[in-house]
DODOLUM-589674 format. One record per residue (C-alpha): residue in one letter; x, y negated, z. Coordinates in nm, 3 decimals. Example, Ala and Ser with C-alpha at 12.3 -4.5 7.8 and 13.67 -1.06 7.14 Angstrom:
REC res      c1      c2      c3
REC   A   1.230   0.450   0.780
REC   S   1.367   0.106   0.714
This chain:
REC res      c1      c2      c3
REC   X   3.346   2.750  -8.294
REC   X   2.992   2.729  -8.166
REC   X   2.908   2.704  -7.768
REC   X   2.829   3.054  -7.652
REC   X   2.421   3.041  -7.576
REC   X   2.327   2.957  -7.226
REC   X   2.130   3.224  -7.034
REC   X   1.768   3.251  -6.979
REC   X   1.670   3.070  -6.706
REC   X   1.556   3.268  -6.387
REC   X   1.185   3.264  -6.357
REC   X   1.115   2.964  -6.076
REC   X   0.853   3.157  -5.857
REC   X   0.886   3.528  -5.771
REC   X   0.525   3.640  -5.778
REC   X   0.284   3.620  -5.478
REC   X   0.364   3.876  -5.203
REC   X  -0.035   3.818  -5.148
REC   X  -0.322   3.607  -5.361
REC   X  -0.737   3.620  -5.356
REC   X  -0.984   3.341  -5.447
REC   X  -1.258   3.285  -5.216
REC   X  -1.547   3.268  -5.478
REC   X  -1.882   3.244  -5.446
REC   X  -2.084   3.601  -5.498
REC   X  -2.266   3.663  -5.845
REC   X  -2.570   3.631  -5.701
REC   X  -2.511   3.339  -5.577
REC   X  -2.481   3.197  -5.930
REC   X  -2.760   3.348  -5.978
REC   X  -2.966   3.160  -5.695
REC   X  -2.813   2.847  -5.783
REC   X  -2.900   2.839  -6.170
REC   X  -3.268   2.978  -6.094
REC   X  -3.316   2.767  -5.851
REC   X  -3.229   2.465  -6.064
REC   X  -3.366   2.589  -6.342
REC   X  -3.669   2.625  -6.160
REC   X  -3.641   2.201  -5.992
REC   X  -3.529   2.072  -6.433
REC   X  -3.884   2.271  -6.501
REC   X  -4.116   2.129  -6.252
REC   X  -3.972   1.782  -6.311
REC   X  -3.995   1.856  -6.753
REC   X  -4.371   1.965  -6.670
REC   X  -4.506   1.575  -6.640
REC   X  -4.226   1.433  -6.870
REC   X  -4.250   1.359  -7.247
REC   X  -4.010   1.229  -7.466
REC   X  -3.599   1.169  -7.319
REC   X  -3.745   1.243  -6.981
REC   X  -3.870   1.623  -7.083
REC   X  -3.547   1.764  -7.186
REC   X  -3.319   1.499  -6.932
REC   X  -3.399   1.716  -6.610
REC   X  -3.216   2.037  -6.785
REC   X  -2.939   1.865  -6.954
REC   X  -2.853   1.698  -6.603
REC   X  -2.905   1.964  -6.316
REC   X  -2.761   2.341  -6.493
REC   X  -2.436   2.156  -6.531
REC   X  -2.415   2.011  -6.262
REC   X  -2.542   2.271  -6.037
REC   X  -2.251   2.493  -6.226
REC   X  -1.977   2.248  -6.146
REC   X  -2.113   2.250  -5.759
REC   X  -2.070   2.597  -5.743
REC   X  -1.769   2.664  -5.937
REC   X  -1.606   2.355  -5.680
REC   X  -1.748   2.595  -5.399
REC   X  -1.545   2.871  -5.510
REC   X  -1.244   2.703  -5.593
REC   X  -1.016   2.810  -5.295
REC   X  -0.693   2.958  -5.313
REC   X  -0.483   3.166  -5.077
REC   X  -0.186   3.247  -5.087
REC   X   0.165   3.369  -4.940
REC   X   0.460   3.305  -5.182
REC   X   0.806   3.120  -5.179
REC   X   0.796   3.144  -4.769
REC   X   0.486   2.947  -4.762
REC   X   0.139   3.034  -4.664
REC   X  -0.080   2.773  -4.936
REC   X  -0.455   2.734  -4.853
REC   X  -0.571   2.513  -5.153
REC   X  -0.349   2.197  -5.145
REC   X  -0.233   2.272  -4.774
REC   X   0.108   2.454  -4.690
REC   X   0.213   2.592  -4.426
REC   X   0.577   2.746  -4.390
REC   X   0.635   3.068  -4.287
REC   X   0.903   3.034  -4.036
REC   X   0.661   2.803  -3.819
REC   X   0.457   3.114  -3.784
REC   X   0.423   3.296  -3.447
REC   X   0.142   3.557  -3.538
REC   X  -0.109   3.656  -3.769
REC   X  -0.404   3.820  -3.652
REC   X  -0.688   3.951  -3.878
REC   X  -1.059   3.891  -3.780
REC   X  -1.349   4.024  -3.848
REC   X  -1.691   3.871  -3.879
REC   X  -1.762   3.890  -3.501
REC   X  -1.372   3.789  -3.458
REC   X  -1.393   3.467  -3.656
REC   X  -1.709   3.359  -3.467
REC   X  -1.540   3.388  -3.163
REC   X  -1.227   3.173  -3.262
REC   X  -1.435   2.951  -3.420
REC   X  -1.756   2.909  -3.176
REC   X  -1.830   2.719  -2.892
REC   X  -1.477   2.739  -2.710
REC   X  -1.299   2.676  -3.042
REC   X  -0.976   2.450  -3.007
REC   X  -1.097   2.110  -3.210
REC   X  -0.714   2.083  -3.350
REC   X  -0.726   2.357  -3.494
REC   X  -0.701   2.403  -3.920
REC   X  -0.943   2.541  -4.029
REC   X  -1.063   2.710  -4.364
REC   X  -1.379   2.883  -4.378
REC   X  -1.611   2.992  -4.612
REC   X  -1.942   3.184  -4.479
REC   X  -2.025   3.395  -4.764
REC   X  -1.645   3.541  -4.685
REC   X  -1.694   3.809  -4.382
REC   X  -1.333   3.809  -4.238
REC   X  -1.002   3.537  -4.187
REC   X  -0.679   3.557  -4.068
REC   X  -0.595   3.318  -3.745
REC   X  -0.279   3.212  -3.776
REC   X  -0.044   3.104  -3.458
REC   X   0.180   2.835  -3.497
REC   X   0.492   2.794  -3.303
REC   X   0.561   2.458  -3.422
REC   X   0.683   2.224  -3.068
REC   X   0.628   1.855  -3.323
REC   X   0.296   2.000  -3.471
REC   X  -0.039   1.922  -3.242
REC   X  -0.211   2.182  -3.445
REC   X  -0.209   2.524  -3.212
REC   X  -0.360   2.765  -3.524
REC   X  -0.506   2.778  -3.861
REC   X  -0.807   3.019  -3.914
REC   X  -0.832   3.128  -4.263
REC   X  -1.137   3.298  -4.433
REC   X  -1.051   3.615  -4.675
REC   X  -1.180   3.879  -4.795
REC   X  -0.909   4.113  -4.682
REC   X  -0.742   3.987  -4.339
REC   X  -0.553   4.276  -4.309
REC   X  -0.372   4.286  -4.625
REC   X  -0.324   3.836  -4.608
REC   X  -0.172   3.876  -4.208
REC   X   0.059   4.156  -4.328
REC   X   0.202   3.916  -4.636
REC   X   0.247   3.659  -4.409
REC   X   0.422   3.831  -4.110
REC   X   0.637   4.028  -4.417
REC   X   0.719   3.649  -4.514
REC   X   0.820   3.557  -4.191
REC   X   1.042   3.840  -4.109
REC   X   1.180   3.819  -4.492
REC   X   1.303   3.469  -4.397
């Protein structure tokens, strides 16, 4: 008599109640490559020989890897965490979530802006997501988060909260 076959096992994650990458525009790409296109050409223009051709294999890729690590960020809210690239933050430490717009995140982060603070921001993003901890052992008072849709992130994460 054979074993009876074991069940599929349950998927480890549920999906992201929220997710975005903050990437870079297309046109900044765009800048970026012409504008290094343009520094491998005046620097080919004197060259012969390995130097002539060594200015172009050098700066496109490595102007593309400097933007593509630019616009690497990831947010998130899933498994009761809020993840901002490699930091986590746990939902049930969270006392509010407000969403900000431009004007909004210049205020939280200008010249009265708490130094403790965690902050993720990205400039070519127009809004964030400030973040209130209520965390007694943690110095930090708030995290300020860019994103492209504050609303939508500071909903997922109060849904989170109140889900746990």
């Amino acid at each position: 008599m054979s074993p009876a076959p074991s069940p599929a096992p349950a998927p480890s994650a549920a999906p992201p109640a929220y997710a975005e990458r903050l990437g870079l525009p297309w046109w900044y790409w765009l800048a970026g490559l012409g504008l290094a296109g343009l520094l491998a050409t005046e620097l080919w223009m004197g060259a012969g020989g390995l130097r002539s051709w060594l200015p172009f294999v050098l700066l496109l890729p490595a102007t593309v890897a400097a933007l593509w690590w630019l616009g690497r960020i990831r947010v998130a809210v899933r498994d009761g965490e809020l993840r901002v690239d490699d930091a986590r933050l746990p939902v049930r430490f969270v006392a509010d979530a407000v969403p900000l717009d431009a004007a909004g995140r210049r205020e939280v982060l200008g010249v009265g802006a708490d130094p403790l603070a965690f902050v993720v921001q990205r400039p070519w993003v127009g809004g964030a997501v400030q973040v209130v901890l209520d965390d007694p052992a943690d110095p930090t008072p708030f995290w300020v988060v860019s994103s492209r849709h504050p609303v939508e992130l500071a909903a997922a994460i109060m849904a989170a909260r109140n889900a746990g």
